[in-house]
C-alpha positions as CSV (number, residue, x, y, z in Angstrom):
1,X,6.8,-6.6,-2.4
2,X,4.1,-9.2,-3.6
3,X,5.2,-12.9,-3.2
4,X,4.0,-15.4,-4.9
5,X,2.0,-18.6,-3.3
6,X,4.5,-21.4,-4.9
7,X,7.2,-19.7,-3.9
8,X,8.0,-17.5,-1.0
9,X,10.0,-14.8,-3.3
10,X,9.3,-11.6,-4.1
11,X,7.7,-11.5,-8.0
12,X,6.9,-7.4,-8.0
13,X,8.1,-4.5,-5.6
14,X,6.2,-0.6,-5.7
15,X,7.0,2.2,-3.5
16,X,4.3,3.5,-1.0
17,X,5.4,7.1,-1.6
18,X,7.9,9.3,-3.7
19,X,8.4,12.5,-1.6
20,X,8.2,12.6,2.1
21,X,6.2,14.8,3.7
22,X,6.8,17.0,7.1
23,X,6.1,14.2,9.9
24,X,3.5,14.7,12.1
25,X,3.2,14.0,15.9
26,X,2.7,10.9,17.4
27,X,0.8,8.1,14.9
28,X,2.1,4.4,14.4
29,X,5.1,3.9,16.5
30,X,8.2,2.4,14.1
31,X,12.1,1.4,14.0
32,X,12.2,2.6,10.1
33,X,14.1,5.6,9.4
34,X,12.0,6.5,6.5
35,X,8.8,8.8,7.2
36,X,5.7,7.7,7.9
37,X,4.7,8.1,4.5
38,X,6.8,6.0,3.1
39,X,6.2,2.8,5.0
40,X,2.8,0.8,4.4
41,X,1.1,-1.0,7.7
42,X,-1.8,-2.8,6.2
43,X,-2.6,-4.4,2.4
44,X,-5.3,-5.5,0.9
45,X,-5.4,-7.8,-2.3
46,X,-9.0,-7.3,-4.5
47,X,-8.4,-11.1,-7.2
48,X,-11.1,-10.0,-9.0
49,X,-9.9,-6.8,-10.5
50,X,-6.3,-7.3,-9.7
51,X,-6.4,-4.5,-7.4
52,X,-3.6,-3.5,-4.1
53,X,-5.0,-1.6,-1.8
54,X,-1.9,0.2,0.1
55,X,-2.1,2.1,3.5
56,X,0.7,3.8,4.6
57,X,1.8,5.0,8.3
58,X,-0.1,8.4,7.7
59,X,-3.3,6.4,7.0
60,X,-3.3,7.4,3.2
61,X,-4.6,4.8,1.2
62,X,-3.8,4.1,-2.7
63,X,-5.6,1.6,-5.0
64,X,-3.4,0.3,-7.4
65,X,-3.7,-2.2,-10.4
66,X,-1.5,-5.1,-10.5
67,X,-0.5,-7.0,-13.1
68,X,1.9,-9.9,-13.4
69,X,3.9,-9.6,-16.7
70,X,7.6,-8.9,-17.0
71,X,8.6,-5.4,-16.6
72,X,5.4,-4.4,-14.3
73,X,5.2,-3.0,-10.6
74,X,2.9,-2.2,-8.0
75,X,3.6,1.7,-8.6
76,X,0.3,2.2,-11.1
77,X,-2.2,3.8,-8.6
78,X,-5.7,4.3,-9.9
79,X,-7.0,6.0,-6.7
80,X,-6.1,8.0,-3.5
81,X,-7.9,8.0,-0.2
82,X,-6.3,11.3,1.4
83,X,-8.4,12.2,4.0
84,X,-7.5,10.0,6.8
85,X,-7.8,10.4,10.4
86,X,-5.1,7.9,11.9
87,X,-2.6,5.5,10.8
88,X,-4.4,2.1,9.4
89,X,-3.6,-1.3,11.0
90,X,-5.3,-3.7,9.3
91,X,-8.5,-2.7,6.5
92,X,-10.1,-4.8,4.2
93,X,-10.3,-4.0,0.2
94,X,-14.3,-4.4,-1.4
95,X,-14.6,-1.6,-4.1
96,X,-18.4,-3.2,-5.3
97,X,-19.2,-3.6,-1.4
98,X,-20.4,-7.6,-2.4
């Protein structure tokens, strides 16, 4: 979900993935009963191309573009990351590297 800075409500929701995968050992310990996969640890907003970056608790990341019109959600991914090596607590999102 992606509130908004006026107001603390939720304006768009996206889902961080659509089939679950078979769980692997150990990784980033959770309450959720939904798989790893399907739960997102870390965020990262990009203002000047309305860009999400997304990384799950798998350490998959998706780019994703965002746009704030009626109708729209946070499910139109442009890119996947999917060779990661452990789950992703915090990252930060610079696709020109400026």
């Amino acid at each position: 979900m992606l509130p908004t800075t006026e107001e603390e409500a939720s304006q768009k929701e996206g889902t961080v993935a659509k089939k679950p995968k078979v769980a692997k050992r150990g990784g980033a310990s959770t309450l959720s009963l939904e798989p790893p996969e399907k739960q997102s640890r870390a965020i990262a907003w990009n203002s000047k191309l309305s860009h999400l970056a997304v990384a799950n608790n798998n350490g998959q990341v998706t780019i994703r573009s965002v746009k704030f019109e009626r109708g729209s959600d946070l499910n139109t991914i442009l890119a996947t990351i999917n060779d990661p090596k452990e789950w992703i607590e915090c990252m930060k999102y610079n696709p020109r590297n400026d």
